[in-house]
N, C-alpha and C positions, 0 to 999 in steps of 0.2 A: 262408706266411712266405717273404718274398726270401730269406732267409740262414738255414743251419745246416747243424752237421755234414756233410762229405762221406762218413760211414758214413750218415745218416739220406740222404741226398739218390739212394744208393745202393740203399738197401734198398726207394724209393718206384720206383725204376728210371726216375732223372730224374740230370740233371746240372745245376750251377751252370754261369753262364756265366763267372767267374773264382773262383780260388781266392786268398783272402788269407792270404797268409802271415805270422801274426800277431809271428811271432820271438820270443825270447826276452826281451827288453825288457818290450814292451807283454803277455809274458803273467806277469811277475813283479814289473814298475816300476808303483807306485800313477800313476808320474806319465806314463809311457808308455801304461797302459791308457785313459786320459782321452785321449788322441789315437786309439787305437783305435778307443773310442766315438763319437768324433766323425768319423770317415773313415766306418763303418760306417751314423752315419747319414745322410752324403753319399750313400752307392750306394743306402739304402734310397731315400732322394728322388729317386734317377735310376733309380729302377725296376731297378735291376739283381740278380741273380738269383747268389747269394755263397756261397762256404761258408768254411768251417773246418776243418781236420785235428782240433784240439782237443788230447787227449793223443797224440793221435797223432805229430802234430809232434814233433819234435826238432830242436834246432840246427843252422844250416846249415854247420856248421863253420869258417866263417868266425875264429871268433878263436883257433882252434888252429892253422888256417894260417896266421896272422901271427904266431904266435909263433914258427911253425917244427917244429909236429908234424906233418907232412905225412898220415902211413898214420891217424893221429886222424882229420885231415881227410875223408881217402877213406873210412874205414871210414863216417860219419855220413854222406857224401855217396852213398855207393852204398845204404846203406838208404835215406835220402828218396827216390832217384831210383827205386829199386824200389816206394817206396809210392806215387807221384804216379802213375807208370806203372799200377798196379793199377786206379787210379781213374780212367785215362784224361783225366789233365789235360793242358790246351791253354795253359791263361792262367791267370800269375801275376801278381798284387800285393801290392807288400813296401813297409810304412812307414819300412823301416829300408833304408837304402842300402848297407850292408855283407852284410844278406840279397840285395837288387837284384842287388846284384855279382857277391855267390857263383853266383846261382842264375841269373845271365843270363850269367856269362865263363867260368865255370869248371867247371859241371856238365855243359857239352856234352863237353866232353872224357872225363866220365868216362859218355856216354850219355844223360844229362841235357837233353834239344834242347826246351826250352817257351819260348812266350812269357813275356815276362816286363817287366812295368811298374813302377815307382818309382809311388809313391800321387799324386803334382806330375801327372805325367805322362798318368794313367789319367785324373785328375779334367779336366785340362784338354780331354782326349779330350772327355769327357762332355760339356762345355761346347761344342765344339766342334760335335758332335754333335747337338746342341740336347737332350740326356738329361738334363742336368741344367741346371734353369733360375735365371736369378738374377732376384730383384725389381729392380724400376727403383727403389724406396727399398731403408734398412737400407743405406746406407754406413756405415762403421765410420771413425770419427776421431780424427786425431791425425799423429804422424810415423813412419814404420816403417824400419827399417833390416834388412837380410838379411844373416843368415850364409850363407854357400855350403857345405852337407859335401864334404870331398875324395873322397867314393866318388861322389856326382852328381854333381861338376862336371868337379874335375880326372879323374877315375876314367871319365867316362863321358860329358863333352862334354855334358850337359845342366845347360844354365843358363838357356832360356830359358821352360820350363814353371812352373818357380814364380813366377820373375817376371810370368808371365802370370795366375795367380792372384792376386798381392799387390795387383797395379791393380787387379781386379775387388772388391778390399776397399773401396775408396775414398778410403783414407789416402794417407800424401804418403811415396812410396818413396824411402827414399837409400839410398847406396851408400858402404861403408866405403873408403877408400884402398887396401884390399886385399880385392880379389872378383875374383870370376869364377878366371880362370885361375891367379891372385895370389893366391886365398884365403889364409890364414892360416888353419891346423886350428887344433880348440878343443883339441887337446893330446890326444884318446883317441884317435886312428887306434894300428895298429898291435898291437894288444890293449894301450896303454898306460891304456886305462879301466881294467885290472885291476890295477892295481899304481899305487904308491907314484910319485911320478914322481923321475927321477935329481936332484942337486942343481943347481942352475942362478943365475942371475940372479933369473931372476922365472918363474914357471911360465907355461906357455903358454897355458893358458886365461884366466888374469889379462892376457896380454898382450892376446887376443887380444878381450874383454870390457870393457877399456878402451877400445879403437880404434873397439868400433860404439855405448860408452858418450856418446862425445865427439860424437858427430854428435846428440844430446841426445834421442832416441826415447824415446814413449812405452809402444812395444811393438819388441822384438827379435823375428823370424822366423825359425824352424829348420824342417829338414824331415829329422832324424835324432835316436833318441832316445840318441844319446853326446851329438852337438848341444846337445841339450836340458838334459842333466845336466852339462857342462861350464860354458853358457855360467848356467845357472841360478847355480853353485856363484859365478861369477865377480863374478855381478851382486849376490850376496849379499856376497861379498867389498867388494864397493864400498859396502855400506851401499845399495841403490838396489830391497833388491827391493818395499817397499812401492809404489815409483812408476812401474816398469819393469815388464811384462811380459813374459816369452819365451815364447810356442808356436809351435805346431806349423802349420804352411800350411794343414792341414787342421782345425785350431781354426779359425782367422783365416777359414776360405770357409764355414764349419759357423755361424760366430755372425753372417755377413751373411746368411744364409737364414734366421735365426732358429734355427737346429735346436738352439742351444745353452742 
């Protein structure tokens, strides 16, 4: 088996060649675990050799720090950083760009020094690599439009790995009036996925669901699962989700290989 457990992977006295960092999302979200499975079975078809924490894992702490619990923070950060250490890992991979974040800016500091890749980023690697191969048929059709999450774009300067995946879809990629450096969050940065949002005009993820609604796509592209459940909540707001799709980058390369 490519992938399992890094206790099982352990006790065979073998190591994976990356650890995926499943996050708290994709290990509680019906709708994040379906991007999971479909990442996971990208690396199986590029032969790559994967594991899991499992319960192991815990939080990267990431939305305690935005809220402002700093020693929450550090305490979750110095036990991951003791378990990953245990198990002598090299290479991570995180679906979720606010795990990216933590676990590539902020865990060095507290000792924490691993590689560390966004799922855009690793995949396109593989591609790159010739690891993982794409058929010359299976284009995927229609109009695509991309949200940018603010932890890969603004957050970390990477904007052009997904877009390098979305052409390999086949669809016809546009660009909302505010991308890239200009994104517009879908309203949860901050830990504001956890709460209520304050009183406003119009809530930000309505704003911001309108703006890639108008460019008239038939599927919307995320590669964060706040992304995912903002921009989903928005499209449902508009009456649109029968016709609209929103997934994940690693749905959108998983259903041109077939694997979906």
């Amino acid at each position: 088996m490519p992938g399992r457990l890094l206790s099982a992977w352990a006790a065979a006295g073998e190591k994976p060649e990356v650890l995926y960092w499943v996050g708290c999302a994709a290990s509680f979200d019906d709708r994040a675990q379906r991007v999971a499975r479909a990442f996971v079975r990208l690396l199986e078809a590029a032969g790559i050799r994967w594991g899991i924490l499992g319960t192991e894992e815990s939080c990267t702490g990431d939305p305690a720090k935005r809220a402002g619990n700093d020693f929450l923070f550090q305490t979750l950060a110095l036990q991951n950083i003791q378990l990953l250490k245990s198990y002598e890992i090299k290479t991570i991979v995180a679906t979720c760009p606010h795990c990216f974040n933590t676990l590539k800016n902020e865990y060095p500091a507290l000792g924490g020094d691993f590689e560390v890749w966004h799922h855009t980023q690793y995949l396109y690697k593989l591609i790159a690599e010739g690891r993982l191969r794409l058929p010359a048929d299976g284009h995927l059709k229609g109009r695509l439009v991309y949200h940018d999450p603010c932890y890969l774009g603004r957050g970390n300067g990477e904007y052009e790995a997904p877009r390098r995946l979305l052409r390999y879809t086949g669809m016809e990629l546009q660009e909302p009036p505010r991308h890239r450096d200009f994104a517009l969050c879908c309203g949860a940065g901050g830990a504001q996925m956890f709460k209520e949002p304050e009183p406003g005009r119009k809530d930000i993820n309505i704003e911001r669901t309108e703006e890639l609604l108008a460019l008239q796509p038939q599927r919307i592209a995320v590669g964060c699962p706040f992304c995912m459940t903002m921009i989903t909540d928005g499209v449902k707001h508009a009456g649109k989700y029968d016709s609209v799709r929103v997934q994940d980058i690693a749905e959108l390369l998983a259903e041109r290989l077939g694997l979906l």
